[in-house]
C-alpha positions in Angstrom: -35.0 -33.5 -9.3 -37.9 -35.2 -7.2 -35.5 -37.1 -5.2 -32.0 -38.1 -5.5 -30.8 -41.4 -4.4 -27.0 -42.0 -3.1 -25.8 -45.2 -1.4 -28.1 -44.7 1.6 -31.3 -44.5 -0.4 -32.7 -41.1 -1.0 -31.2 -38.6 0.7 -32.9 -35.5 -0.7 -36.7 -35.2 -1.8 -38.2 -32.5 -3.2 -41.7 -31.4 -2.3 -44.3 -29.1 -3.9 -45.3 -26.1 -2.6 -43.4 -24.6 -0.3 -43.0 -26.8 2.9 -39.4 -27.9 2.2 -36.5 -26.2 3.7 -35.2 -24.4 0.8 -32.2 -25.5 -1.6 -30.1 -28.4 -1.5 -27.5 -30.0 -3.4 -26.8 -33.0 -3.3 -22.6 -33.9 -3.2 -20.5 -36.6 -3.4 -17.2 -35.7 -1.8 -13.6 -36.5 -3.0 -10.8 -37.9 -1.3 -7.5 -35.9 -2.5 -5.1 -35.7 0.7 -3.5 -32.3 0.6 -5.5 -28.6 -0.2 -3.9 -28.5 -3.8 -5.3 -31.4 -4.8 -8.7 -30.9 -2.8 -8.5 -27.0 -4.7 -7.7 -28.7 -7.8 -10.2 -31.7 -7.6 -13.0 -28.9 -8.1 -15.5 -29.8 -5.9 -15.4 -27.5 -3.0 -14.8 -24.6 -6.0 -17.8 -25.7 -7.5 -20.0 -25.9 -4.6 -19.1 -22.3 -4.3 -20.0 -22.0 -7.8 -23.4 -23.6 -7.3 -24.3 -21.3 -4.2 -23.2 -18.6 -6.1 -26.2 -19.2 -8.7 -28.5 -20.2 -6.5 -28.3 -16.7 -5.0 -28.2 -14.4 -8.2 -31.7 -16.8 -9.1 -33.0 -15.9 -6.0 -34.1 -19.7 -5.5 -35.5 -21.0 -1.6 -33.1 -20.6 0.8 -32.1 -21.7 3.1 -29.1 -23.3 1.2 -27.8 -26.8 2.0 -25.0 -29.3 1.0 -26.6 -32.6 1.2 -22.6 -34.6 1.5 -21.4 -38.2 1.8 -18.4 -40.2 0.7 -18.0 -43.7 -1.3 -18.4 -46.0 1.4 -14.7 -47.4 0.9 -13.2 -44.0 0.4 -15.3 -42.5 3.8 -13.4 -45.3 5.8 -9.5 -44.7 4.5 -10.3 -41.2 4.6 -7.3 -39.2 7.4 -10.2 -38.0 10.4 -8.1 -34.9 10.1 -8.5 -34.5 5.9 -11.9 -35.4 6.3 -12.6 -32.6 8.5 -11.3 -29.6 6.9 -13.6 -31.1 3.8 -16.6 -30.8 6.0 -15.2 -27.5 7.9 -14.9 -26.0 4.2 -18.1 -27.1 3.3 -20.1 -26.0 5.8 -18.6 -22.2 5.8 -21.1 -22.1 2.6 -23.8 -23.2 3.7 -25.8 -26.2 6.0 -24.2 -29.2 5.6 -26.2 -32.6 6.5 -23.4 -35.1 6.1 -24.5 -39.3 5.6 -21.4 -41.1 6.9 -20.8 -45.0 6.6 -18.8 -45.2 9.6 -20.9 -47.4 12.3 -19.9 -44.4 15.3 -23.2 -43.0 15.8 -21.9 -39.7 16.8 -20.3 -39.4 13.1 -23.8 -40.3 11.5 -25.2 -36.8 11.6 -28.2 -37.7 9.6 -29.9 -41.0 8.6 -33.5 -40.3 7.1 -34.5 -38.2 3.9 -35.2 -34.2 4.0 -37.4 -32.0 2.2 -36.3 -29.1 0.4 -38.2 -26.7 -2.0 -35.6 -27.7 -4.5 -33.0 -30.4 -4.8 -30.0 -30.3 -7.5 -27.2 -33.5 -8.1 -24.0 -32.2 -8.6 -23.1 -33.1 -11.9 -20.2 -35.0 -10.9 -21.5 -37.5 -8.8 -20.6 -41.0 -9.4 -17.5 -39.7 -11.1 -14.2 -42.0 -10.5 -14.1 -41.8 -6.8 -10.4 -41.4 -7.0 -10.6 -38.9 -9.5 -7.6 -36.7 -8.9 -6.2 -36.8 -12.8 -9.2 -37.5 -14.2 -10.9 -34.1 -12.0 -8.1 -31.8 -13.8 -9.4 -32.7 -17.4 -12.9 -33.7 -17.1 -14.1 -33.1 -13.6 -15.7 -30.5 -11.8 -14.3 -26.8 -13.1 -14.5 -28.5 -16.4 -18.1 -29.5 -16.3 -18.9 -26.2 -15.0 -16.8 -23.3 -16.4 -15.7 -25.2 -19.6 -12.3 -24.9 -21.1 -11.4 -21.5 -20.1 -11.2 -21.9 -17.2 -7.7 -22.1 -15.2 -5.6 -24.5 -16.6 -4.4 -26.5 -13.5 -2.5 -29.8 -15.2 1.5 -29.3 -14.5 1.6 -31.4 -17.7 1.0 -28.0 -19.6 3.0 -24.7 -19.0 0.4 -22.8 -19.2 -1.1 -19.5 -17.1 -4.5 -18.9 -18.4 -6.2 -17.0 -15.9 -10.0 -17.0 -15.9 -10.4 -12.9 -15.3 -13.2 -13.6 -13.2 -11.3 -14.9 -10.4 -12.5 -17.6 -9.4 -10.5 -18.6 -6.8 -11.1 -14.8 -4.9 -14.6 -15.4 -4.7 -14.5 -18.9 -3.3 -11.7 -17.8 -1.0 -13.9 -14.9 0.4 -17.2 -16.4 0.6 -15.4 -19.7 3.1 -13.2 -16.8 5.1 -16.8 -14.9 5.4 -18.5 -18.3 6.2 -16.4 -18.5 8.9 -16.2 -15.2 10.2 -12.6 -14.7 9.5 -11.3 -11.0 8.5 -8.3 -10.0 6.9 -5.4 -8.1 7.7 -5.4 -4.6 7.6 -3.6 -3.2 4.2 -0.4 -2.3 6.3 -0.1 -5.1 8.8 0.7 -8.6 8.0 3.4 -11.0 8.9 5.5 -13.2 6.8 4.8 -17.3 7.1 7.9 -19.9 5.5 6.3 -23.2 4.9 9.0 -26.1 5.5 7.0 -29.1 4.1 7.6 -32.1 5.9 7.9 -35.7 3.7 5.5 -37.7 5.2 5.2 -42.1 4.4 2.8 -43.3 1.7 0.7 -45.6 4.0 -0.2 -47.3 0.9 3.1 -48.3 -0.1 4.5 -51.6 0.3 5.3 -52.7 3.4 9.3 -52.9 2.6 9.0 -49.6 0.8 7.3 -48.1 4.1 10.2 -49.0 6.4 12.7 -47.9 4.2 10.7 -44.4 4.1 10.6 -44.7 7.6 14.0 -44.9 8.0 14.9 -41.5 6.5 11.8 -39.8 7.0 13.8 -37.7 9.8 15.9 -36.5 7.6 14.4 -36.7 4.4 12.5 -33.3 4.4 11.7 -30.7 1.5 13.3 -27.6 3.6 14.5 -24.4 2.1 18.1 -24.4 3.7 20.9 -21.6 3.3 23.1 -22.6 0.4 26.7 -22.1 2.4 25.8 -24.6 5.3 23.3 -26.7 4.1 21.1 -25.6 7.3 17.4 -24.6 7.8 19.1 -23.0 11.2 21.2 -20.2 9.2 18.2 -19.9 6.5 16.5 -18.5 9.5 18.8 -16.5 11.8 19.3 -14.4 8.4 15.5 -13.8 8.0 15.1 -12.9 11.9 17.0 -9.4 11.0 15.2 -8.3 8.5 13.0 -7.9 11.7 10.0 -8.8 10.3 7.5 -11.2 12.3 8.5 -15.0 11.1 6.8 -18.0 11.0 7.8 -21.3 10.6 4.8 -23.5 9.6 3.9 -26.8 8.8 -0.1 -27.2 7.5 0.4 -31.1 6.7 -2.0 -33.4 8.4 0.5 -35.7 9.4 3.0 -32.9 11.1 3.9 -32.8 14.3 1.6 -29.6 15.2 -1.7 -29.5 14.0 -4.1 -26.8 12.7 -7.5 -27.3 12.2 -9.1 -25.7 8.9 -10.1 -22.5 10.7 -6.6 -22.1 12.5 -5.2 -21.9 8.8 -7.4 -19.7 7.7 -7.1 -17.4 10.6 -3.2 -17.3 10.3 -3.2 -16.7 6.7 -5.7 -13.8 6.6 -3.3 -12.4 8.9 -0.5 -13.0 6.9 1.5 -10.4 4.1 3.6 -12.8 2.5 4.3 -16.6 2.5 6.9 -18.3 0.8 8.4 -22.1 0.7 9.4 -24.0 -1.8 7.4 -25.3 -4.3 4.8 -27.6 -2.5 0.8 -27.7 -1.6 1.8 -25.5 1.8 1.9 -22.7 -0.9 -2.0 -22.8 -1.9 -2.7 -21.5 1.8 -2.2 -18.4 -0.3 -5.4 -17.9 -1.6 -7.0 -17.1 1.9 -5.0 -13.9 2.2 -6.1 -10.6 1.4 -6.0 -9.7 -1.9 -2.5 -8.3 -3.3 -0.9 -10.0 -0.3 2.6 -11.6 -2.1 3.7 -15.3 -2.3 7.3 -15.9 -2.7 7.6 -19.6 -4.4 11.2 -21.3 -4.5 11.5 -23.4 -7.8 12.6 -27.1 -7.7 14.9 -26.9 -11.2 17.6 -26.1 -10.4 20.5 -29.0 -9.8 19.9 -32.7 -10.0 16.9 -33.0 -11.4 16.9 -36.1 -13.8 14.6 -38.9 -14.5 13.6 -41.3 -14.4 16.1 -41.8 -11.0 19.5 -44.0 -12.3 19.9 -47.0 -9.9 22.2 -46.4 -7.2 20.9 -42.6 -6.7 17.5 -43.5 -5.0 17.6 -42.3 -1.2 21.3 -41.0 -2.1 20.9 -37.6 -2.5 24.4 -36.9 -3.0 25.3 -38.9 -5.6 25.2 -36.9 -9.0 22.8 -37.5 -11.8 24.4 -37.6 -15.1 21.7 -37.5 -17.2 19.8 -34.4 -18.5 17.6 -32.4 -16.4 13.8 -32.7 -17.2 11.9 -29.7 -18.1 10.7 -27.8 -15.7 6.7 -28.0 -15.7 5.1 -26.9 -12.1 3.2 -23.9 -12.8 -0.2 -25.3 -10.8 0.2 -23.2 -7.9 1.2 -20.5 -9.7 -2.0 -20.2 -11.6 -4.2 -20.7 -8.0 -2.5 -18.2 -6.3 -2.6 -15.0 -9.2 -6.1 -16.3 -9.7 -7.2 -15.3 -5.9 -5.8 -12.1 -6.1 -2.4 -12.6 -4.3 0.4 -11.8 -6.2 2.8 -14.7 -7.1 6.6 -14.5 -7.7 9.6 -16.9 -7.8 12.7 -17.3 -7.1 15.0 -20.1 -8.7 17.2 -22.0 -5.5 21.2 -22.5 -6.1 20.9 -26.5 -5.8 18.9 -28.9 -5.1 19.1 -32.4 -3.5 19.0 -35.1 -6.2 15.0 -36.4 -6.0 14.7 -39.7 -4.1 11.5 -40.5 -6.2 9.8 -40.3 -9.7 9.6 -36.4 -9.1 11.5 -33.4 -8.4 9.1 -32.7 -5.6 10.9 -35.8 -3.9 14.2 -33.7 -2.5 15.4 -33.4 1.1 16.6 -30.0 0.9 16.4 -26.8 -1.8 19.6 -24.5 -1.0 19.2 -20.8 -1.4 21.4 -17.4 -1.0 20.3 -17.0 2.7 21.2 -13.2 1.8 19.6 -12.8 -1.6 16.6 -14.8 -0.1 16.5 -12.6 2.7 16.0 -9.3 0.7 13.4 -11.2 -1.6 11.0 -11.8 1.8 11.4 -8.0 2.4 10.9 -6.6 -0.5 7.9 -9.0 -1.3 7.1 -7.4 2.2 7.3 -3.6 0.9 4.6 -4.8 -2.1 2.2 -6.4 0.2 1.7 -3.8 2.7 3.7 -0.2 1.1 5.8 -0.1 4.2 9.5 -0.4 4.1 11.1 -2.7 7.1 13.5 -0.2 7.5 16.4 -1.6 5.5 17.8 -0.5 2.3 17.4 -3.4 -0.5 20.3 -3.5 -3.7 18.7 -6.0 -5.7 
C-alpha cells in the first residue's frame, strides 16, 4: 500500500526508493482478556506469521508493527492485559503504538512514518470484539486456511497443523525477549490454581452477589478425601520435586508481567491445573516439556443450571451431564511441541454458571495425582525423582 489510514489519519506511508525505514505492518489489535483467547484470536500468531515471510522474501528490514486499538476498546482495555499485548508484540519486532488515551506518556507516536514497504493486516476493521467470530473467520483462518488448528470447543476435534505453528511463534517471542530454556534435565513443576475473578461488565446486582463468594468461589484442584487445596499440596511436596503454586491472572493477587511468565515457564518441566487459560502458559516451555490437564467432566455437570443450584454447589443436579467438549488447549499445547496429557478428577463442584468451567473446586486422588506429576516429570526431563511409580 502507499499509505494506510487507521483512526488517526495515516499512520504508515510508503515511499519510493529506499529512504523509508524498512517494513511495516500495519495492526489493529484485539481485546480478548486472558492468553487463550488472545492465542486463539490469531493476531499475535499471525503477526508472527507475517514476519516470518517477510524474512524468507528478504523484504527492507528493519521490521515494524505499526499497532493501535478501537478507540472504545483502547480505553476499557485492563493497563495490565494491554501490556502483555504490546510486550508480545514488540519481542518480534519495533512496535510504534497510536493510543487514544489523552496521557501523553502512553501516546508513543502521533505523526506518520516512512517505510520502504507498508502491508494492512488483513484483518483490520474486523468485529472489534471478535473473539467467536476470530475462531471461524479471523486471523489463522485468513492466513493458513482451514487446516489449520481447529481451536472452537464446539468441535472435538485435534487436527494438528504438522508445521507447528504454535513452536515457532513461541520461540521467535521467548528469542525476542532473550529468554532461554531449560536445560533437557532440569525443570521444575508449576500447578496453576485459577482464581474466579468478577465480570466488571455484569449487572451491578449480579456483581455483588459475585462479590460475595468470590473468596471462596475458586476453580482449585483440591484432594478428593478433604476437600482441601492444603492436603492437594503437602502430598505433592514429597514427591520432592520443586513446586509452584501460580496464579497468571491479571486480576490475582500477585502479579507477573509478560516476561516474568515467560521466564518461569521456560524454566519449567511440567505444569498442570485444571482445565483453564493458566494451561496455555505451556507453549513457552521447551519443547517435549509435559502438561498435565485435569478434566472438568466428571460430577455435576448439567445444563443449563436448574433453579435453586446457582451459587449452591452442593445441591445435586439431576439432569444429564452435557458432553464433554474442551479440547482447545489441548490442541495449543501438542501444537508447540509440549506434550499434553489428562487426567479425569473424582468430582466436581456443581457449576455456578452457564459452563462447567464455572466450579469452585475439582477433587482429585491427592495420591494418584501425585504419581501423575512425577511420572509426567520422568518424560520431561528422563530423570527419575527417586521414587518407585505402580500406575
Amino acid at each position: 500500500q502507499s499509505a494506510h489510514v487507521s483512526p488517526f489519519g495515516v499512520v504508515a506511508e510508503q515511499t519510493a526508493g529506499n529512504a523509508g525505514e524498512g517494513s511495516a505492518l500495519v495492526v489493529e489489535m484485539e481485546t480478548e482478556g486472558n492468553l487463550g483467547h488472545t492465542l486463539r484470536a490469531g493476531v499475535a500468531i499471525c503477526s508472527f506469521l507475517w514476519k516470518r515471510q517477510i524474512e524468507k522474501a528478504n523484504l527492507p528490514r528493519p521490521i515494524h508493527f505499526v499497532v493501535f486499538w478501537n478507540k472504545e476498546d483502547e480505553l476499557d482495555l485492563n493497563p495490565e492485559i494491554k501490556k502483555m499485548k504490546l510486550e508480545m508484540i514488540s519481542a518480534l519486532g519495533e512496535v510504534i503504538f497510536y493510543s487514544h488515551e489523552e496521557d501523553g506518556a502512553a501516546k508513543r507516536k502521533t505523526k506518520k512514518t516512512s517505510f520502504q514497504k507498508v502491508y494492512a493486516a488483513p484483518w483490520n476493521e474486523m468485529p472489534s470484539r471478535f473473539h467467536d467470530y476470530a475462531l471461524a473467520n479471523g486471523p489463522i483462518q485468513l492466513l493458513v486456511g482451514e487446516t489449520s488448528l481447529r481451536l472452537a470447543m464446539s468441535k472435538v476435534v485435534v487436527n494438528r497443523k504438522p508445521l507447528r505453528m504454535y513452536q515457532g511463534f513461541s520461540e521467535a517471542i521467548r528469542s525476542g525477549l532473550g529468554i532461554t530454556t531449560r536445560k533437557p534435565h532440569d525443570g521444575g513443576v508449576v500447578i496453576v490454581q485459577r482464581g474466579m475473578y468478577p465480570n466488571p461488565d455484569s449487572p451491578p446486582e449480579a456483581y455483588r452477589a459475585h462479590l460475595a463468594v468470590e473468596r471462596g468461589k475458586r476453580r482449585l484442584l483440591v484432594d478428593a478425601k478433604s476437600g482441601q487445596q492444603k492436603t492437594l499440596m503437602q502430598r505433592l511436596c514429597q514427591t520432592g520435586l520443586k513446586i509452584k503454586v501460580l496464579d497468571f491472572h491479571p486480576a490475582a493477587e500477585t502479579k507477573y508481567s509478560f516476561r516474568e511468565q515467560l521466564s518461569i515457564m521456560a524454566g519449567t518441566a511440567v505444569i498442570s491445573g485444571s482445565h483453564g487459560s493458566g494451561l496455555w502458559n505451556a507453549i513457552w516451555m521447551r519443547p517435549g516439556s509435559v502438561a498435565i490437564e485435569v478434566t472438568l467432566r466428571a460430577g455435576y455437570c448439567c445444563l443449563p443450571i436448574p433453579k435453586g443450584i446457582y451459587m449452591n454447589p452442593h445441591t445435586v443436579c439431576t439432569q444429564p451431564c452435557v458432553p464433554y467438549k474442551m479440547v482447545n488447549i489441548a490442541d495449543g499445547i501438542l501444537a508447540s511441541g509440549v506434550k499434553w496429557f489428562y487426567l479425569d478428577p473424582i468430582i466436581i463442584d456443581q457449576p455456578t454458571g452457564d459452563s462447567n468451567r464455572d466450579t469452585r473446586r475439582v477433587h482429585v486422588d491427592s495420591d494418584l495425582y501425585a504419581k501423575v506429576i512425577q511420572g509426567a516429570y520422568m518424560v520431561a526431563t528422563g530423570y527419575s525423582t527417586g521414587t518407585d511409580l505402580d500406575i
